[in-house]
PDB file of N, CA, C and O in Angstrom:
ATOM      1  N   UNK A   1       0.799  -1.194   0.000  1.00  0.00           N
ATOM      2  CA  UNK A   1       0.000   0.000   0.000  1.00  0.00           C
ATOM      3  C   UNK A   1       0.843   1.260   0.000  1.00  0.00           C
ATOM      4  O   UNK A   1       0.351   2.386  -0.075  1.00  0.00           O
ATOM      5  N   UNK A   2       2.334   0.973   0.101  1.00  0.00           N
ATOM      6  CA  UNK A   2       2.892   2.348   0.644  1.00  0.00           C
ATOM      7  C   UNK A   2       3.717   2.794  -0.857  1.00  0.00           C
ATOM      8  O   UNK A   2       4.489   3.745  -0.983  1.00  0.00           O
ATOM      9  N   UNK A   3       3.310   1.822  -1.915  1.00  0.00           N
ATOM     10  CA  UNK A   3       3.849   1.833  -3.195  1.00  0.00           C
ATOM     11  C   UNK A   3       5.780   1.787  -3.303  1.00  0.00           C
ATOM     12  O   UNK A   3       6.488   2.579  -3.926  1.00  0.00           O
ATOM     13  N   UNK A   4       6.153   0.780  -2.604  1.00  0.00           N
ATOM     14  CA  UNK A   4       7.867   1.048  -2.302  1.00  0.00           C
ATOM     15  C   UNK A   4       8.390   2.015  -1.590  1.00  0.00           C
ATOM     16  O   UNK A   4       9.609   2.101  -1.439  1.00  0.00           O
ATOM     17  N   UNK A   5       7.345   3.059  -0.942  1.00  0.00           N
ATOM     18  CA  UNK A   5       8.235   3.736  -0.255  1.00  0.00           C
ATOM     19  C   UNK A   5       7.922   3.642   1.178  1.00  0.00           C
ATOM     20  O   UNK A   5       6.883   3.146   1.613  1.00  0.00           O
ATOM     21  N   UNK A   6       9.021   4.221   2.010  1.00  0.00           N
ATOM     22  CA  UNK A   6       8.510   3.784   3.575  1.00  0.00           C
ATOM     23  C   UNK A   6       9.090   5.104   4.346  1.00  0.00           C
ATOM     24  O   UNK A   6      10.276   5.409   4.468  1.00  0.00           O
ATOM     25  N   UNK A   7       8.044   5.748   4.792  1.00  0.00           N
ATOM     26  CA  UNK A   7       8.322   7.054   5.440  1.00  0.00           C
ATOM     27  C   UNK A   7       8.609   7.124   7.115  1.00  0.00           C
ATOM     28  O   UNK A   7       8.239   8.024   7.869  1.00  0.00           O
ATOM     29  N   UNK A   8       9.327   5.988   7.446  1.00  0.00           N
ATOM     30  CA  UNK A   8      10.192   5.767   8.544  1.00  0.00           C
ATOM     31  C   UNK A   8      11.593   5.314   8.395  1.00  0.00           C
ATOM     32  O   UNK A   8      11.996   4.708   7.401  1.00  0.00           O
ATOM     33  N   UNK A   9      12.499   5.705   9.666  1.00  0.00           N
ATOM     34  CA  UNK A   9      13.950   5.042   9.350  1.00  0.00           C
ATOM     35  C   UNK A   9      14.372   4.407  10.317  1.00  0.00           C
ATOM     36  O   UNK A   9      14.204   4.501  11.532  1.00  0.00           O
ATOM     37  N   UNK A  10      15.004   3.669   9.592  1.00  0.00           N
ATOM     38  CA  UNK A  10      15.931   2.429  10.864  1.00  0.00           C
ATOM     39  C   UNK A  10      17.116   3.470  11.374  1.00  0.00           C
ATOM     40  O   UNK A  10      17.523   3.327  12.527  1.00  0.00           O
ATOM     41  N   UNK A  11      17.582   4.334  10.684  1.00  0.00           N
ATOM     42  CA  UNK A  11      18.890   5.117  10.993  1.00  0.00           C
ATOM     43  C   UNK A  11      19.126   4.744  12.637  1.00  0.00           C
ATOM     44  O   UNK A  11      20.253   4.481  13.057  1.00  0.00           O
ATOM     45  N   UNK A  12      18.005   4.753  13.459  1.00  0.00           N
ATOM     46  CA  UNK A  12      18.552   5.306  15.549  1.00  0.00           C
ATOM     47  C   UNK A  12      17.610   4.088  15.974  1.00  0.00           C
ATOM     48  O   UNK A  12      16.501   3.697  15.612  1.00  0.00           O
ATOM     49  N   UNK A  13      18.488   3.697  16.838  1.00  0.00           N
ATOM     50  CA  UNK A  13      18.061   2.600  17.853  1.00  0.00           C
ATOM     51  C   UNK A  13      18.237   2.902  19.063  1.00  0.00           C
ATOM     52  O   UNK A  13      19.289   3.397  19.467  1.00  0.00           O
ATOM     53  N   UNK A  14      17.541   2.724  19.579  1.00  0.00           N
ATOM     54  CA  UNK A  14      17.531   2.973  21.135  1.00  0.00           C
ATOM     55  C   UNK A  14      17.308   1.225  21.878  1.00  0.00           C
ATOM     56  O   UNK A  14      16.487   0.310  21.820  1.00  0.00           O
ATOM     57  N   UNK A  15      18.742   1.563  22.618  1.00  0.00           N
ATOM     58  CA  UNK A  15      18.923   0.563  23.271  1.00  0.00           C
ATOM     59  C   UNK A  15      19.286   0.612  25.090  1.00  0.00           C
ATOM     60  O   UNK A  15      20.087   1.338  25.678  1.00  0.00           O
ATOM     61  N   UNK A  16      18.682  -0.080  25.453  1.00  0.00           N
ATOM     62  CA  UNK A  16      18.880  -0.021  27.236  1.00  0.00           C
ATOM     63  C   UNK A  16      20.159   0.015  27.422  1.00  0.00           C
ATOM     64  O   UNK A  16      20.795  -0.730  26.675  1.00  0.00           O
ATOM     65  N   UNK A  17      20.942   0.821  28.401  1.00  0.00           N
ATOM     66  CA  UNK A  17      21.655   0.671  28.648  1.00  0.00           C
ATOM     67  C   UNK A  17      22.534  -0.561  29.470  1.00  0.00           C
ATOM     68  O   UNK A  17      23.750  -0.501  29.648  1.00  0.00           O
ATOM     69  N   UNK A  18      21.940  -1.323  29.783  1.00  0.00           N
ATOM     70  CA  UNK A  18      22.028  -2.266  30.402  1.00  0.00           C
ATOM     71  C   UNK A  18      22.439  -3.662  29.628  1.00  0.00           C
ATOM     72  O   UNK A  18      22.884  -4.655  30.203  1.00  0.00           O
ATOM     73  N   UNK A  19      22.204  -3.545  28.207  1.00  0.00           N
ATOM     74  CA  UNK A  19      21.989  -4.586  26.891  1.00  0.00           C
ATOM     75  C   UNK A  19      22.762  -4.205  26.319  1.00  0.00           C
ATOM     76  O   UNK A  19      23.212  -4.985  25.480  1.00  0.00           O
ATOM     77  N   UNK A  20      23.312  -2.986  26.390  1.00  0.00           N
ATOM     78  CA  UNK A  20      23.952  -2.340  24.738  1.00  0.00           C
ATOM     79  C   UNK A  20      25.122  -2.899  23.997  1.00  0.00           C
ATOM     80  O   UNK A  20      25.358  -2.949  22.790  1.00  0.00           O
ATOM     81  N   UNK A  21      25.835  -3.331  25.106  1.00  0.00           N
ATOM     82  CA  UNK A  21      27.388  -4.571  24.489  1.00  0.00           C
ATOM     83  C   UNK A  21      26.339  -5.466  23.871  1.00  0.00           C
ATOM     84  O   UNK A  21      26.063  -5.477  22.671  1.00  0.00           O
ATOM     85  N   UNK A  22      25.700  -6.326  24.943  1.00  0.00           N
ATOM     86  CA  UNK A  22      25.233  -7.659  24.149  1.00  0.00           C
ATOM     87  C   UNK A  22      24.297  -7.465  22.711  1.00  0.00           C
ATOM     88  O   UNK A  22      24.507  -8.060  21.654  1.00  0.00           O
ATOM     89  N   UNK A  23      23.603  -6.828  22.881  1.00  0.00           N
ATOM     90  CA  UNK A  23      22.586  -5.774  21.526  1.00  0.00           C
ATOM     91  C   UNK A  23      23.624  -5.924  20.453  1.00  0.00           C
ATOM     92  O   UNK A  23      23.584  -6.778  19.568  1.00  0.00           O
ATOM     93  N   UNK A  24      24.945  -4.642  20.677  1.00  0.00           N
ATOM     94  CA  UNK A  24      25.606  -4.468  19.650  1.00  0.00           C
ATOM     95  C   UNK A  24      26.269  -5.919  19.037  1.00  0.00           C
ATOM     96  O   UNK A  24      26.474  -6.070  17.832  1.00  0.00           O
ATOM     97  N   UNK A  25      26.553  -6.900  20.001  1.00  0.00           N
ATOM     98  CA  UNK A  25      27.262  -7.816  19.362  1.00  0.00           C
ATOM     99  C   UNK A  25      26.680  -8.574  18.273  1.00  0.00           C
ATOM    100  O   UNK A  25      27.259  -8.865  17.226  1.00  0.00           O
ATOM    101  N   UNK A  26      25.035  -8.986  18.718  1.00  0.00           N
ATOM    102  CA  UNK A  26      24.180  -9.459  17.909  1.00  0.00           C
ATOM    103  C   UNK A  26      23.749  -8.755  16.875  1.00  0.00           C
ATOM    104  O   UNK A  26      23.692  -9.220  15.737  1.00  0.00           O
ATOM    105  N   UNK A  27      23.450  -7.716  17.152  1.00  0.00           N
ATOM    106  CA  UNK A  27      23.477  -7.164  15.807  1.00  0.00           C
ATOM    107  C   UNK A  27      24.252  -7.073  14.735  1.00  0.00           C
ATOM    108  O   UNK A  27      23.910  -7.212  13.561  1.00  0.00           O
ATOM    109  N   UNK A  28      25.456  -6.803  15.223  1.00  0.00           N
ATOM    110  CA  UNK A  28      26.512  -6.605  14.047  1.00  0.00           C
ATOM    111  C   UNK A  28      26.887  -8.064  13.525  1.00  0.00           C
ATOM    112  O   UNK A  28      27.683  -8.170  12.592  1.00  0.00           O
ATOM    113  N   UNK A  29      26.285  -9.257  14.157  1.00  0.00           N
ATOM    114  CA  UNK A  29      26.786 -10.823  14.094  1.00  0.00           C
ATOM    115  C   UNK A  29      25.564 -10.430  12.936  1.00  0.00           C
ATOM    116  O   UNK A  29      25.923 -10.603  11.771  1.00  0.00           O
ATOM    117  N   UNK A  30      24.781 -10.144  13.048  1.00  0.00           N
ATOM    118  CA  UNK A  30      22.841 -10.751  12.211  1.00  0.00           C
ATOM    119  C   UNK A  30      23.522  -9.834  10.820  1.00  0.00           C
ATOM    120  O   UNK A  30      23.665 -10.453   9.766  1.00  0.00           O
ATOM    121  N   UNK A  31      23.827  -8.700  10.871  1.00  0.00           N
ATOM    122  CA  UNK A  31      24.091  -7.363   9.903  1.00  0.00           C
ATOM    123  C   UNK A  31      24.887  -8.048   9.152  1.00  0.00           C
ATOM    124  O   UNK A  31      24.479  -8.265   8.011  1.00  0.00           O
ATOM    125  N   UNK A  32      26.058  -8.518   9.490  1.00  0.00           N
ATOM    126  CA  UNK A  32      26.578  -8.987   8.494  1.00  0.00           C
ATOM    127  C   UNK A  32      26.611 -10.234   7.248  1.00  0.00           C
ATOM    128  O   UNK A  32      27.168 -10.568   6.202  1.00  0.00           O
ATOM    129  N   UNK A  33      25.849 -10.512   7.967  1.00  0.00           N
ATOM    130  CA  UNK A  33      25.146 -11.762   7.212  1.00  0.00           C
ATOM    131  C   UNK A  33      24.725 -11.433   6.200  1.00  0.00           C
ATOM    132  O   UNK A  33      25.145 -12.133   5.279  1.00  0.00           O
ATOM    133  N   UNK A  34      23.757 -10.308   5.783  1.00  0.00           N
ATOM    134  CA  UNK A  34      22.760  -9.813   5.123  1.00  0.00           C
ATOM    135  C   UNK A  34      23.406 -10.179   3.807  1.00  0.00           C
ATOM    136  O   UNK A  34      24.614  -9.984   3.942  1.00  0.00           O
ATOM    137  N   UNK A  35      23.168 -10.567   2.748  1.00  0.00           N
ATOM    138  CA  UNK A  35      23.407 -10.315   1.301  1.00  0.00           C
ATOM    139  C   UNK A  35      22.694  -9.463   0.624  1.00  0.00           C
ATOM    140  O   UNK A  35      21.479  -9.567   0.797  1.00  0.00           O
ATOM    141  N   UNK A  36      23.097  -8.550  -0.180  1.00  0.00           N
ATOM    142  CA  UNK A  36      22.860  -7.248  -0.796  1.00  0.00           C
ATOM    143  C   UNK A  36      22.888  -7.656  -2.590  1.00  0.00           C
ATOM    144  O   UNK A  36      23.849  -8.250  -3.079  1.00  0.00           O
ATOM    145  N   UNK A  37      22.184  -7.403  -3.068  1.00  0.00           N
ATOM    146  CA  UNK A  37      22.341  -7.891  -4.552  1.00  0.00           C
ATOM    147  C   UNK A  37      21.036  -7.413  -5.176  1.00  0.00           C
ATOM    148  O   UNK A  37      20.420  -6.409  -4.819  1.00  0.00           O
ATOM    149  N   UNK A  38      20.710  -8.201  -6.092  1.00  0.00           N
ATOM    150  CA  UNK A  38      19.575  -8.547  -7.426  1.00  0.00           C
ATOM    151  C   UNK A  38      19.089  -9.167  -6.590  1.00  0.00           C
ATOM    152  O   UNK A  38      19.519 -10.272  -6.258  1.00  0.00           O
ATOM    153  N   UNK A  39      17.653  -8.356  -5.833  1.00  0.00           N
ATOM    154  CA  UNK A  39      16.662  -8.952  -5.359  1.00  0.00           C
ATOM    155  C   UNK A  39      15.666 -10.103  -6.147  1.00  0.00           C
ATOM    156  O   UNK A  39      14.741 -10.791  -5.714  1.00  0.00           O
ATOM    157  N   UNK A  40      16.132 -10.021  -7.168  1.00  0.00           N
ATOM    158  CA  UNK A  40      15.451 -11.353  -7.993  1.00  0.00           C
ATOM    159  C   UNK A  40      16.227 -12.147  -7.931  1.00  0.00           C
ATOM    160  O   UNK A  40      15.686 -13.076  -8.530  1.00  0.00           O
ATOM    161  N   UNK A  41      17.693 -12.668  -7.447  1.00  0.00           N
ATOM    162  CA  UNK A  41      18.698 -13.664  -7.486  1.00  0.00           C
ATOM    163  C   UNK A  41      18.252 -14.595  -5.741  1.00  0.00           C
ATOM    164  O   UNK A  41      18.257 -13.939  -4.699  1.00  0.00           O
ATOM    165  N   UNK A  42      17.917 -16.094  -5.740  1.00  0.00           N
ATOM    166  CA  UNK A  42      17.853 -16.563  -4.683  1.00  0.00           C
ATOM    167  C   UNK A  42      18.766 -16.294  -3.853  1.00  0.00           C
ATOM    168  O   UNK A  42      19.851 -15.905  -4.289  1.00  0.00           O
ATOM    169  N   UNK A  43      18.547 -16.437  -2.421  1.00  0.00           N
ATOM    170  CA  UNK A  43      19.305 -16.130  -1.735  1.00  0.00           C
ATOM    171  C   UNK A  43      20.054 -14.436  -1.303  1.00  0.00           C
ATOM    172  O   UNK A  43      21.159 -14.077  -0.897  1.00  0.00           O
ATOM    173  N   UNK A  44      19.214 -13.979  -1.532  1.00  0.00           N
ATOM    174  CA  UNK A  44      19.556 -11.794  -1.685  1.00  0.00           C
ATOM    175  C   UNK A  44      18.753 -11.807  -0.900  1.00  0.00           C
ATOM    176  O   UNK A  44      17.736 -12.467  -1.111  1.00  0.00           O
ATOM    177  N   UNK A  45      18.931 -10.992   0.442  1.00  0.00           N
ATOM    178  CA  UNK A  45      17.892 -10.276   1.320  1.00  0.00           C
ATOM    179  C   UNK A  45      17.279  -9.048   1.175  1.00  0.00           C
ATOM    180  O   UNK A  45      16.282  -8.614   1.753  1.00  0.00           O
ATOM    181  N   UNK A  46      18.416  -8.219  -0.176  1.00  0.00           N
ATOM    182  CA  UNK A  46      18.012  -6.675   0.132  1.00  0.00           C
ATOM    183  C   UNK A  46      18.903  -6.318  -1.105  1.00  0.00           C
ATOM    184  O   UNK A  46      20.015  -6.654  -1.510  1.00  0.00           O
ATOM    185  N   UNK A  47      17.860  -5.446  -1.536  1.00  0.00           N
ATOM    186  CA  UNK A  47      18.315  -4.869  -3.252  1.00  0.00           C
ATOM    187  C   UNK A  47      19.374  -3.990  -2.462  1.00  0.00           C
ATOM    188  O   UNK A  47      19.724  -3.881  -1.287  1.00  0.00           O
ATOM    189  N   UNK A  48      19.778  -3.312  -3.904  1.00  0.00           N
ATOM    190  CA  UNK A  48      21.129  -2.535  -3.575  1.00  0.00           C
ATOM    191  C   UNK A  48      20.425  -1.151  -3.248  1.00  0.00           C
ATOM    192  O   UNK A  48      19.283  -0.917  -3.643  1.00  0.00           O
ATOM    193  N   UNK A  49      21.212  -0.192  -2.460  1.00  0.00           N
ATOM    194  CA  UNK A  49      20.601   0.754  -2.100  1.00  0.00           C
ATOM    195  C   UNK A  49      20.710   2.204  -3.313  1.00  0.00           C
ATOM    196  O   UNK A  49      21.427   2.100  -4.309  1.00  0.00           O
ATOM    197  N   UNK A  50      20.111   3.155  -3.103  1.00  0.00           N
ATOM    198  CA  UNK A  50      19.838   3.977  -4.074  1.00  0.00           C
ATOM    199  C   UNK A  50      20.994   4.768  -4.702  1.00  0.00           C
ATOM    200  O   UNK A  50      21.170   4.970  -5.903  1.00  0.00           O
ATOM    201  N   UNK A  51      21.904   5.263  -3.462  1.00  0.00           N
ATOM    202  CA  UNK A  51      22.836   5.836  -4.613  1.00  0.00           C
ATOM    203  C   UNK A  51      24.058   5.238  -3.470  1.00  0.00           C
ATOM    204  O   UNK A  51      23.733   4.378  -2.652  1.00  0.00           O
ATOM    205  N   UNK A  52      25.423   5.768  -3.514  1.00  0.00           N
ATOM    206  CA  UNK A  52      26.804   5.668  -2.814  1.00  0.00           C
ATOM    207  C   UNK A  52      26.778   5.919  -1.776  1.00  0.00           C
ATOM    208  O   UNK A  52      27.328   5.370  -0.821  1.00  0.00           O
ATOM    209  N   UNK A  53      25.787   7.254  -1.856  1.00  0.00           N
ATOM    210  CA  UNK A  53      25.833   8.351  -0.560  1.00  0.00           C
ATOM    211  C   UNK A  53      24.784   7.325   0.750  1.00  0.00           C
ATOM    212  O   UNK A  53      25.033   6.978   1.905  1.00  0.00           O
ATOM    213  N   UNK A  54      23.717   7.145  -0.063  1.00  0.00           N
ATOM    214  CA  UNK A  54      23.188   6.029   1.265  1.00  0.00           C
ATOM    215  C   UNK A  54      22.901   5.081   1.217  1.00  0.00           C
ATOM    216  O   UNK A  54      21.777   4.626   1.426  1.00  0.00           O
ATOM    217  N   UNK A  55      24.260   4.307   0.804  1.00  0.00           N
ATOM    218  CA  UNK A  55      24.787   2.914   1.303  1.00  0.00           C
ATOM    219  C   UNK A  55      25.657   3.253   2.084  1.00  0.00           C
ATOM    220  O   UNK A  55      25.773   2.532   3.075  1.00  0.00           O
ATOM    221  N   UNK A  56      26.732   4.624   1.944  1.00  0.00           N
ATOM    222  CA  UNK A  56      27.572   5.073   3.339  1.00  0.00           C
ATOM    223  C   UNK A  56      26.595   5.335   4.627  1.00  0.00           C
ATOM    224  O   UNK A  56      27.058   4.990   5.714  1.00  0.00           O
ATOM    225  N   UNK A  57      25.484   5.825   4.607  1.00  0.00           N
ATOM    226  CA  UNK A  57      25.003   6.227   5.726  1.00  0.00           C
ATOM    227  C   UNK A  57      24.368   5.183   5.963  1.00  0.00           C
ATOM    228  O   UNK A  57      23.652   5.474   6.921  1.00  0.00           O
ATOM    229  N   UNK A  58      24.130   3.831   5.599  1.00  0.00           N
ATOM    230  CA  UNK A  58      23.156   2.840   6.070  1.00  0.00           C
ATOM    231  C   UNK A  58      24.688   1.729   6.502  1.00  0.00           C
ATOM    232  O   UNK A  58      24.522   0.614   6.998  1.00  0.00           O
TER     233      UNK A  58
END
């Protein structure tokens, strides 16, 4: 319904302070996993992003 676009951002996470080592570790363990490609190729989680500038900021 939102026609490809999504007018929220992942950019900020808010995390307890209490979690934030263990948070960050898992996350960056899950993040890297991700495969980036030709969302029509099996196995791709996530098309390529729009331009240079925000794939640096993502």
């Amino acid at each position: 319904w939102n026609h490809g676009q999504a007018c929220c951002t992942g950019s900020h996470i808010f995390v307890q302070a209490g979690i934030c080592d263990k948070f960050l570790a898992e996350f960056t363990k899950k993040t890297a996993s991700i495969n980036v490609g030709d969302p029509f190729s099996p196995g791709v989680d996530q098309g390529p992003q729009v331009s240079q500038l925000q794939y640096d900021v993502v």
